[in-house]
C-alpha positions in Angstrom: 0.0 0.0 0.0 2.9 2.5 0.7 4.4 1.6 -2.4 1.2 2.7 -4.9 1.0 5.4 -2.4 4.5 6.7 -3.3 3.6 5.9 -7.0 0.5 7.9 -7.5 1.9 10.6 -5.7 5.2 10.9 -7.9 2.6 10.1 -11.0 0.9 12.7 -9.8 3.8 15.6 -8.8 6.0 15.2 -12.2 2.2 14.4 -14.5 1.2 17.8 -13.0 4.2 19.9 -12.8 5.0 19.8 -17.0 1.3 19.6 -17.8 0.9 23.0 -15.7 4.0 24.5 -16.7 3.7 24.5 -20.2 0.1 25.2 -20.3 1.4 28.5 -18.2 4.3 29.2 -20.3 2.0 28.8 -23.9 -1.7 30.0 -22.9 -0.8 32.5 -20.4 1.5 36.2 -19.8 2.1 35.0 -16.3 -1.0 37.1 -14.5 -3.8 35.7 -15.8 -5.7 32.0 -15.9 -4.1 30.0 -18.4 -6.5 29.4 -21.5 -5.5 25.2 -21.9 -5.3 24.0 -18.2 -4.5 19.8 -18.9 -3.1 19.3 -15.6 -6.0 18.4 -13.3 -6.8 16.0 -15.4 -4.0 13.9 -13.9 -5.4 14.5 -10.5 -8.8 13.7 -11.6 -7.8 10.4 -13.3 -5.8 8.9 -10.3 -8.6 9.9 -7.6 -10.3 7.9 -9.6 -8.9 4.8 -9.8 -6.9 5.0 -6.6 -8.6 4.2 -3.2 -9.9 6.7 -0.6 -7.1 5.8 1.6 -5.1 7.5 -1.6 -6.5 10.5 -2.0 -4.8 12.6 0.4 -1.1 11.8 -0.8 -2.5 12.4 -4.7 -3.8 16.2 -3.7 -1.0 16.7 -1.6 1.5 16.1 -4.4 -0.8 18.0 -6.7 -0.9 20.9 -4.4 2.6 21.1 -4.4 3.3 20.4 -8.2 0.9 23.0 -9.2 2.5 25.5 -6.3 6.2 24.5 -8.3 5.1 25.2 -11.6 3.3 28.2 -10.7 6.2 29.6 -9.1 8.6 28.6 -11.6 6.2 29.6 -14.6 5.2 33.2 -12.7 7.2 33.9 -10.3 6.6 33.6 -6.9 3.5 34.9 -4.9 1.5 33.6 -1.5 -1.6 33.6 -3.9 0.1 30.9 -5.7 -0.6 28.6 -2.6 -4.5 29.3 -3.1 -4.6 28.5 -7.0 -3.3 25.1 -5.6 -5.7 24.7 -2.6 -8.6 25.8 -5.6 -7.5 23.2 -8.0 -7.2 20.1 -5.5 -10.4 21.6 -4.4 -12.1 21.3 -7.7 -10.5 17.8 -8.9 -11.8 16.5 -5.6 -15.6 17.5 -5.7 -15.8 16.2 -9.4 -14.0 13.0 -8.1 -16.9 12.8 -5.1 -20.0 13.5 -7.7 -18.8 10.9 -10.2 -18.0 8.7 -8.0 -21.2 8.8 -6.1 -23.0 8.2 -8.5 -20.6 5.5 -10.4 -18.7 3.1 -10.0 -15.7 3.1 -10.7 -15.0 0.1 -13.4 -18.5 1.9 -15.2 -17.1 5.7 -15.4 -16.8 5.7 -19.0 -18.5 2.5 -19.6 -22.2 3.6 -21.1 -23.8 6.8 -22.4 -25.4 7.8 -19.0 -22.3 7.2 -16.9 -20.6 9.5 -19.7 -23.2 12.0 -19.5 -22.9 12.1 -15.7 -18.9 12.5 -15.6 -19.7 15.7 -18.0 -22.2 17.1 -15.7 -20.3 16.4 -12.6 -16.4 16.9 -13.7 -17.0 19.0 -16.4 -20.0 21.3 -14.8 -20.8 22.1 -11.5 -17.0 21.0 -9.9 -15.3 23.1 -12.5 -18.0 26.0 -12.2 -17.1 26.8 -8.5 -13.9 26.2 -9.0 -13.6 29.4 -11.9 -16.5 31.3 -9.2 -13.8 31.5 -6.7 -10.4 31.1 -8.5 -11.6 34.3 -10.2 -12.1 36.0 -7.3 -8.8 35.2 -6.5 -7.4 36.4 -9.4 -9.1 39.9 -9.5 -8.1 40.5 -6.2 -4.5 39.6 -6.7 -4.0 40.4 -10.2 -6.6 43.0 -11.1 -7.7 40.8 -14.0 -11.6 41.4 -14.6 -13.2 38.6 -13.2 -16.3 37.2 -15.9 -13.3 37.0 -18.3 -11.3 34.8 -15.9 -14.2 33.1 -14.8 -15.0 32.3 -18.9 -11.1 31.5 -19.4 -11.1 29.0 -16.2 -14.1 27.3 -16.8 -13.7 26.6 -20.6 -10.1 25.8 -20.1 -10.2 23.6 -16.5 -13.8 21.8 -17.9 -12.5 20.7 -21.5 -9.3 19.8 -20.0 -10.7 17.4 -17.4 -13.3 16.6 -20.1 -10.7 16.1 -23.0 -7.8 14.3 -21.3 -9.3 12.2 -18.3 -10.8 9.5 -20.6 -7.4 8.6 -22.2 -5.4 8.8 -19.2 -8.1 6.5 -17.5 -7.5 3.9 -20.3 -3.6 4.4 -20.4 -3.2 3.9 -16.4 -5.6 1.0 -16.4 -3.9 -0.5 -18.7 -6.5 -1.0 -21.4 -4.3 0.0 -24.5 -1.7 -3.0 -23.4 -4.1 -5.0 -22.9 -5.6 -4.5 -26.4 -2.5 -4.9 -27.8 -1.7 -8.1 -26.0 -4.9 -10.0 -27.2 -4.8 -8.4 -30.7 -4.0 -10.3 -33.6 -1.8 -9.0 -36.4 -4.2 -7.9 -38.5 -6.3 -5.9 -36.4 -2.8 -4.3 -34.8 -1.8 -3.1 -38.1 -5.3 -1.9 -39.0 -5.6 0.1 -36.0 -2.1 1.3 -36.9 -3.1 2.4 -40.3 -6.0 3.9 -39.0 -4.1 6.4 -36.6 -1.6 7.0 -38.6 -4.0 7.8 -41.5 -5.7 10.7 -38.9 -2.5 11.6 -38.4 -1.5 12.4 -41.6 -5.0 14.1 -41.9 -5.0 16.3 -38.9 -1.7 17.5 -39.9 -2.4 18.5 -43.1 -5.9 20.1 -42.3 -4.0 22.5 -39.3 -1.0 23.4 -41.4 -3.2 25.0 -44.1 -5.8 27.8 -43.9 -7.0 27.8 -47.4 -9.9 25.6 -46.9 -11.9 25.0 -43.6 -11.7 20.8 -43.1 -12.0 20.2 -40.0 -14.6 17.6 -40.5 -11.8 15.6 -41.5 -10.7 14.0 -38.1 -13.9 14.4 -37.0 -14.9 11.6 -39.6 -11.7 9.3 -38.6 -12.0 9.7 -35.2 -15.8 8.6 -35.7 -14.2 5.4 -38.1 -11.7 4.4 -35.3 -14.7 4.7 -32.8 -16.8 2.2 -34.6 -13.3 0.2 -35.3 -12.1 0.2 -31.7 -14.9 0.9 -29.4 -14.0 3.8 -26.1 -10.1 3.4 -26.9 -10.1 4.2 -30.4 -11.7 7.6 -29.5 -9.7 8.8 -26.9 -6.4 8.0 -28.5 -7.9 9.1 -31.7 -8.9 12.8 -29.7 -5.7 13.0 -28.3 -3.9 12.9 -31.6 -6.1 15.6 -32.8 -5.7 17.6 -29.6 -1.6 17.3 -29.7 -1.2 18.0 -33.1 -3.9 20.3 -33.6 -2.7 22.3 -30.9 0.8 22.8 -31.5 -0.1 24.1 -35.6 -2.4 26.4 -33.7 0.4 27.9 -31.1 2.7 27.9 -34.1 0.2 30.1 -35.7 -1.0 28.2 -38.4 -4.0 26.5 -39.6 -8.1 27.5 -40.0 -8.0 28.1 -36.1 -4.7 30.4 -35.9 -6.2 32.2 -39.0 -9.7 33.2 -37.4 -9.9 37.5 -36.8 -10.0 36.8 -32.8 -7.9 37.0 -30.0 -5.1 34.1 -29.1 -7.0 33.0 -26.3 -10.3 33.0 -28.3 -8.3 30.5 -30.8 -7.7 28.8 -27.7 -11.0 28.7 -26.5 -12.3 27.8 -29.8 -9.9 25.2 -30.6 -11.3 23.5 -27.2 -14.8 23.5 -27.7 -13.7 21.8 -31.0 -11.7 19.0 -29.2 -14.9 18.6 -26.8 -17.3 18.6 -29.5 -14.9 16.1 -30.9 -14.9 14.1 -28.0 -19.0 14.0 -26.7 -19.7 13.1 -30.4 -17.5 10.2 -30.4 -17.5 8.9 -27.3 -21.2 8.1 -27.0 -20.7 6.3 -30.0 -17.7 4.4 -29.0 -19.8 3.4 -25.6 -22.5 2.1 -27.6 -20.0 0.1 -29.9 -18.4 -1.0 -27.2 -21.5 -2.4 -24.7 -22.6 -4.1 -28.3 -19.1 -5.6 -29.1 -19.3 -7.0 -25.7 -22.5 -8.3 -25.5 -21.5 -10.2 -29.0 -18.5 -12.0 -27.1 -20.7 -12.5 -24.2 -23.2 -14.0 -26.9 -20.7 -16.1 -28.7 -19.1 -17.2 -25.4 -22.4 -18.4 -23.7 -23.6 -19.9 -27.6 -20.2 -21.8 -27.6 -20.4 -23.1 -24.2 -24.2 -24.1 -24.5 -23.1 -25.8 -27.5 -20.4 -28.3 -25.8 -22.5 -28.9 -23.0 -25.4 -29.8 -25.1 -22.8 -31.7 -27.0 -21.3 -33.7 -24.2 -24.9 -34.4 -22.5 -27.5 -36.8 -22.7 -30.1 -34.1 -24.1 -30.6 -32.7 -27.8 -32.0 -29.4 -28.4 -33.9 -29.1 -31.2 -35.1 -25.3 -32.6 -37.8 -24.8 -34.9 -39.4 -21.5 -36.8 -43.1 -20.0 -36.5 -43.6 -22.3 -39.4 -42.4 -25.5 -37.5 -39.8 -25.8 -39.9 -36.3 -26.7 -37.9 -33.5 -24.4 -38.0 -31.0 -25.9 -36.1 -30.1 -29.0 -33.8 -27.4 -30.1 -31.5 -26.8 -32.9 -29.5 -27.7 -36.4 -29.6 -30.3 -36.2 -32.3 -29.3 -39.2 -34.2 -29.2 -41.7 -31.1 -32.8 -40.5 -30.1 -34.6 -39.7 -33.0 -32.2 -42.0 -35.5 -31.6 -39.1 -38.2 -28.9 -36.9 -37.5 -28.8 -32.9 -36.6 -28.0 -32.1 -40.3 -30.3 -34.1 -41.7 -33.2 -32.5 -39.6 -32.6 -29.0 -40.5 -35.3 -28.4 -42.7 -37.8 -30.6 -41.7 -40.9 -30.4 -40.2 -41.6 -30.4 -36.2 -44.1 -34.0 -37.5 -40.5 -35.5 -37.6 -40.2 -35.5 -34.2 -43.5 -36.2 -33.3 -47.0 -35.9 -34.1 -47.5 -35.0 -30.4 -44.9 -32.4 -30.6 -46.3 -30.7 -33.5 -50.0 -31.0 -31.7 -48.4 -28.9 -28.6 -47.0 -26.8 -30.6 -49.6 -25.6 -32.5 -51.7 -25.6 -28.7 -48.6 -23.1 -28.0 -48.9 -21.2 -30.2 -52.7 -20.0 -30.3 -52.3 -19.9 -26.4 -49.8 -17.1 -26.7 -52.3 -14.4 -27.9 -54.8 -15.5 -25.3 -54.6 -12.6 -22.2 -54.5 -15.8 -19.2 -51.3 -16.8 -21.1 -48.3 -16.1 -18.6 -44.6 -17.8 -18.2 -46.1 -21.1 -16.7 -47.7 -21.3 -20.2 -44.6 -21.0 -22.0 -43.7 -25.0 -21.7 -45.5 -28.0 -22.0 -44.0 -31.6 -21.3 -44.2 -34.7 -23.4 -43.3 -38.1 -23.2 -43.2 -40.4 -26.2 -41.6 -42.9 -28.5 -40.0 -41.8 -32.0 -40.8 -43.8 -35.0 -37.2 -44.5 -35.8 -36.2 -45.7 -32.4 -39.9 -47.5 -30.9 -37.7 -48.9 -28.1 -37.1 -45.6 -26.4 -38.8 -43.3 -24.3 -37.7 -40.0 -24.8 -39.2 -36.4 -22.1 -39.7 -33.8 -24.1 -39.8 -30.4 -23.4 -41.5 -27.6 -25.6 -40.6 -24.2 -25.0 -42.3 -20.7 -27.1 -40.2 -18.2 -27.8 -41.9 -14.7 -27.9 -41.0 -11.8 -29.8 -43.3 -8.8 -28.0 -46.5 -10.2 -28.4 -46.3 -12.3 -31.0 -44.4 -15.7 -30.9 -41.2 -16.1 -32.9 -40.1 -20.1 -32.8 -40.3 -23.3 -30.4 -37.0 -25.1 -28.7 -38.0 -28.8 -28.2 -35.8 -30.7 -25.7 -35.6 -34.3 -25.6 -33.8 -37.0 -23.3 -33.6 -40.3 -23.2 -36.0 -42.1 -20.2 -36.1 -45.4 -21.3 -34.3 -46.6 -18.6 -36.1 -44.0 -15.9 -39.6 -45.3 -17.3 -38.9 -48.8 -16.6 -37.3 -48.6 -13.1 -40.6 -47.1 -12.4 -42.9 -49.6 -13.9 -41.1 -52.2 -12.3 -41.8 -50.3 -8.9 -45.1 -49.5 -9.8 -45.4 -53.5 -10.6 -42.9 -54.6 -7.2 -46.1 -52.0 -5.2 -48.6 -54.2 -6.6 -47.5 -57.6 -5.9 -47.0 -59.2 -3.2 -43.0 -60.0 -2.4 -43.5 -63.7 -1.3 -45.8 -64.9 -3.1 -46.0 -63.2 -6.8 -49.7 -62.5 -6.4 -51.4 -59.2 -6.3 -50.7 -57.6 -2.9 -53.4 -55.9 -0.4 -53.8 -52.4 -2.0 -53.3 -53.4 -5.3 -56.5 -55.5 -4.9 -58.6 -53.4 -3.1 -58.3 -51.3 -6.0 -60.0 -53.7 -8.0 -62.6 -55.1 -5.2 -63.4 -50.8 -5.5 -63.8 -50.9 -9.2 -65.4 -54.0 -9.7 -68.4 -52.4 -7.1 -68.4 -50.1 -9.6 -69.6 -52.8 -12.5 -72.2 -55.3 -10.5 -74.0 -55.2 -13.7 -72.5 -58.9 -14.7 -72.0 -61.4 -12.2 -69.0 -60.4 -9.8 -67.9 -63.1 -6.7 -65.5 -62.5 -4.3 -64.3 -65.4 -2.4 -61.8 -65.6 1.3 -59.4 -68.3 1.3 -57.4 -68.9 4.6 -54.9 -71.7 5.2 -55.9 -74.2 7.8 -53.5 -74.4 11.2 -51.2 -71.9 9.4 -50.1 -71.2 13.3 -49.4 -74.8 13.6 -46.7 -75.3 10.7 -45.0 -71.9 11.9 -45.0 -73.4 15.5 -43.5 -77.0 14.7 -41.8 -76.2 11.5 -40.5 -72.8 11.6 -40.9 -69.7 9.7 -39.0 -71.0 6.7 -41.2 -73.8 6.1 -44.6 -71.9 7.0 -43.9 -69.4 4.3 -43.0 -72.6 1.6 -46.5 -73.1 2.2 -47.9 -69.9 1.8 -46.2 -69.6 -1.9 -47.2 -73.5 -2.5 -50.7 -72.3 -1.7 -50.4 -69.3 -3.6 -49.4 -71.3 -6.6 -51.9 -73.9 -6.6 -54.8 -71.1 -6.1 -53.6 -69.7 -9.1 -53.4 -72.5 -11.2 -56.9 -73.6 -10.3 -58.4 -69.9 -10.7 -58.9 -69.0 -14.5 -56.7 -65.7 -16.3 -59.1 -63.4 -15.8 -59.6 -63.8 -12.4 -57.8 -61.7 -9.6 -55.6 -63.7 -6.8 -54.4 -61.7 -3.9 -52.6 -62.3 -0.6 -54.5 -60.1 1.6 -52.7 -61.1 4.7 -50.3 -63.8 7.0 -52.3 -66.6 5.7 -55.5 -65.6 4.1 -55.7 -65.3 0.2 -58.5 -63.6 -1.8 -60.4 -64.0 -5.5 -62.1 -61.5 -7.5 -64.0 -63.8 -10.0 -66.0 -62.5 -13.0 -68.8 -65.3 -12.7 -71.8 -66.0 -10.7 -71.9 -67.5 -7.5 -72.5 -71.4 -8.3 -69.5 -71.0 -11.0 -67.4 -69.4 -8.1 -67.9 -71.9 -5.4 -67.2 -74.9 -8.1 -63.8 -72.9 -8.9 -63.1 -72.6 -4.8 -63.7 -76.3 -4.3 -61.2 -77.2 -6.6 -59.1 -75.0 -4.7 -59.3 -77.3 -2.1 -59.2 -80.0 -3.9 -55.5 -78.7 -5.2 -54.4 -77.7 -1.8 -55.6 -81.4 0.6 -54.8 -83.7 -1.9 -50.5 -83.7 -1.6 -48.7 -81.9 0.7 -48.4 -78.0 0.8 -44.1 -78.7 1.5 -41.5 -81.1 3.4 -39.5 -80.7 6.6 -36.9 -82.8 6.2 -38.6 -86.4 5.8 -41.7 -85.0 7.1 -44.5 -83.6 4.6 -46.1 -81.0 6.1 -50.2 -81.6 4.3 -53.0 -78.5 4.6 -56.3 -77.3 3.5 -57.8 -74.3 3.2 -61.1 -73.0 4.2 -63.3 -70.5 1.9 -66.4 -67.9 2.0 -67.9 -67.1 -1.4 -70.3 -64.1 -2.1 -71.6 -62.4 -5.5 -71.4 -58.6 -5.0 -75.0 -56.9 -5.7 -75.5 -53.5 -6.3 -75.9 -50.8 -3.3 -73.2 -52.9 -1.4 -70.2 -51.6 -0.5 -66.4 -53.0 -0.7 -66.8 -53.5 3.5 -70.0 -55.0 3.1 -68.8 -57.6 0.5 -65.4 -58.5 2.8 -67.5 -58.5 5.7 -70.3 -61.0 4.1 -67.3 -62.9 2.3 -65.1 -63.3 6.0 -68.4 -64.4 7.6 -69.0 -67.2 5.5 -65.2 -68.3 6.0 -65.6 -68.2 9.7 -68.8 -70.1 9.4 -67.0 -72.8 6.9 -63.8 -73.0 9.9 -66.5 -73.5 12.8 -68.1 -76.5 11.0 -64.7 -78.0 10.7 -63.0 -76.0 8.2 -61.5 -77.9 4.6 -64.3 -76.7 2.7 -66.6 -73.9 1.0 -69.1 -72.0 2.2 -71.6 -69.9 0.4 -73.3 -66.6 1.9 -76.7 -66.6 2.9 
């Protein structure tokens, strides 16, 4: 921190001295207010970069370079030391207003920051500045004060105005920069271009037989659309340096105007400024645009290798449906590549796509149609690739009112879709024994109550003694029987009936038949289950039977009312000695 300290203050000091002392020695007789005042401009440009901490060694070494040159330039005076005090003074305020109301990396960075820096550094700072530095002046000097508050004002405000902007680029650094990261050609263009003002400016001041300068006004304004903020403040300085000196040398369409020297002066800086708040609002807007390109081509190039590198293709169609461009994994998903589906149709995709999309687009001009009706999701099968099941995602794009294209997303779910059917399917049946489990069958029990129209039974099986095997067998050999059970239940019931495990040891059937059919199949249930042994323990086979109640479902009964009627019937067929079937009543 000491060390940049010590830097901008010696930038600052030696900057400020020769700035101040020629201006003195060229636009002034040594008593009154120079007419081309450059030197603040140094001031102004480091307070602006440097930190607050900063600021005091910056205005103290201006102070003193300004008293030094002063002195040297006019000879010494104690009024000297309050032309120094003024001018810190004045570099300071504008530095506060800009800064207030910038910041810092954005000074010169669009037209309303530029138009603020004028107003602040080049306006009201500067302006009470020349209010009381002219009072100084009259008082010390006898100079009449609106003339030395005219000569400081135009020549502090278009120095600040003129020369901060450049020296803001060359201490940043920008002009290195640009020339680090240019390529040849564009180095030797901008060098062609520069030296072709140049060439220009000089000829234009070294002659006063015909007025032209428009002439660098028209380059500088080239090398502003060219090179963006940089190419106009090098490109003004150029103009300013060697416009300047033809018109101290007394030559040139300035030099040869019927006015006073200082009126030359004056005139030749309203040029430079004109110069200067014509092209720099361009150059801003050249710039932000240039940027925002990059920034454009940047996010488009990374977009494009992520979408290459992932698992989704992006697919961008017209107001037309007509697609105009595609990346990604097309061909795997869709099995016709990105270049062969520019051109064609959204149908290629899908007929379901092209269905949304039209849906899309004649929501847009509806006045409910808001962001969450910007997208609609799809999930389908492509023609070319039936195996797969690709999400898709269709987004509108909107120009104003009006809508301007789609993007269609698509991924590849295949392998998503069946994970979940199989634990949609692993939900629905029972883990032990393969059949339909509890809630899965209630679900049908409650839409089959829904349909008594055609004979509908339902029918409780329980396992004799299922205790009993657990008890002398163990747990290993009580659930053998259970999926033994389970098996020859199924194999007696016919396809379209519903087998279910509803609990430890009771089974249940939804048949689509009437009551006398149902009973006949539940007998040779039975039948299946007493006539061999359910499993073996060792030598030992473990033999069962089962025990059943039987209703038809009728209309104004309920799912409870059917289980209820069916269970009472079972418990009625265990009581009378169980191995059997018992209708309901």
């Amino acid at each position: 921190m000491l060390e940049r300290r010590a830097d901008a203050a010696i930038i600052a000091a030696v900057g400020y001295f020769v700035l101040a002392t020629i201006a003195i020695q060229l636009t002034s007789n040594g008593y009154d207010i120079a007419t081309i005042w450059p030197a603040d401009a140094i001031i102004l440009t480091l307070l602006l970069r440097e930190p607050r901490a900063n600021w005091g060694w910056v205005l103290v070494a201006g102070w003193a370079a300004n008293l030094a040159a002063n002195t040297v330039a006019r000879g010494w005076s104690p009024v000297l030391v309050t032309y120094g005090v003024i001018n810190m003074g004045q570099v300071l305020l504008a530095a506060w207003l800009v800064l207030r109301h910038t910041p810092k990396a954005e000074i010169f960075a669009s037209n309303q920051a530029i138009w603020r820096f004028v107003l602040y550094a080049g306006g009201v700072a500067v302006l009470i500045a020349a209010l009381i530095g002219s009072a100084v002046t009259a008082l010390a000097f006898g100079a009449p004060f609106l003339v030395s508050v005219s000569n400081w004002y135009f020549s502090n405000a278009l120095g600040l105005l003129v020369l901060t902007p450049f020296l803001s680029a060359l201490f940043d650094g920008s002009y290195v920069r640009w020339l680090r990261f240019a390529n040849r050609r564009e180095t030797w263009s901008a060098a062609g271009g520069y030296g072709l003002l140049l060439l220009t400016t000089a000829a234009v001041f070294t002659q006063s037989f015909v007025p032209l300068l428009f002439l660098p006004m028209c380059l500088v304004t080239y090398l502003s659309f060219r090179l963006g903020r940089l190419g106009t403040k090098l490109g003004v300085m150029l103009v300013a340096f060697t416009g300047l000196a033809a018109t101290l040398a007394g030559q040139g369409p300035v030099a040869s105007m019927p006015v006073s020297a200082p009126l030359q002066t004056l005139f030749f800086q309203l040029y430079l400024g004109a110069l200067l708040l014509t092209c720099l609002p361009v150059a801003s807007l050249v710039t932000s645009r240039r940027h925002l390109a990059i920034r454009l081509a940047e996010r488009e190039e990374a977009l494009r290798q992520v979408l290459e590198s992932a698992a989704t293709a992006c697919l961008g169609f017209d107001s037309s449906g007509q697609c105009k461009w595609a990346t990604g994994p097309v061909q795997a998903l869709l099995g016709i590549s990105a270049e062969e589906m520019i051109g064609r149709p959204c149908e290629t995709v899908s007929l379901q796509v092209h269905d949304l999309m039209e849906d899309l687009g004649k929501a847009c001009g509806s006045q409910d149609f808001g962001p969450q009706g910007a997208t609609r999701l799809i999930e389908f099968s492509p023609m070319r690739r039936p195996a797969l099941v690709l999400e898709g995602t269709i987004g509108l794009l909107r120009r104003g009112r009006a809508h301007s294209g789609w993007v269609v997303t698509l991924r590849d779910v295949t392998e998503r879709r069946a994970l979940d059917l199989a634990l949609i399917g692993r939900s629905e049946t029972d883990r032990l024994t393969g059949v339909c489990a509890r809630e899965s069958f209630l679900v049908h029990l409650d839409r089959a109550m829904e349909d008594v129209g055609r004979p509908i039974s339902l029918a409780l099986v329980d396992l004799d003694s299922f205790h009993t095997i657990n008890d002398e067998h163990g747990l290993v050999v009580g659930d053998a029987a259970l999926v033994e059970v389970a098996r020859r239940i199924k194999r007696n019931a016919r396809d379209t009936d519903v087998v279910a495990r509803l609990g430890a040891d009771q089974f249940a059937l939804l048949l689509r038949c009437d009551i006398l059919t149902a009973r006949s199949i539940c007998e040779r249930i039975a039948e299946a289950v007493r006539q061999s042994p359910v499993c073996r323990a060792g030598d030992v086979a473990v033999l069962s039977s089962v025990s059943c109640g039987v209703v038809q479902l009728r209309s104004g009964m309920t799912p409870e009312d059917a289980r209820g009627i069916a269970d009472t019937a079972l418990q009625d067929m265990k009581q009378s000695g169980r191995n059997g079937v018992r209708v309901a009543a």
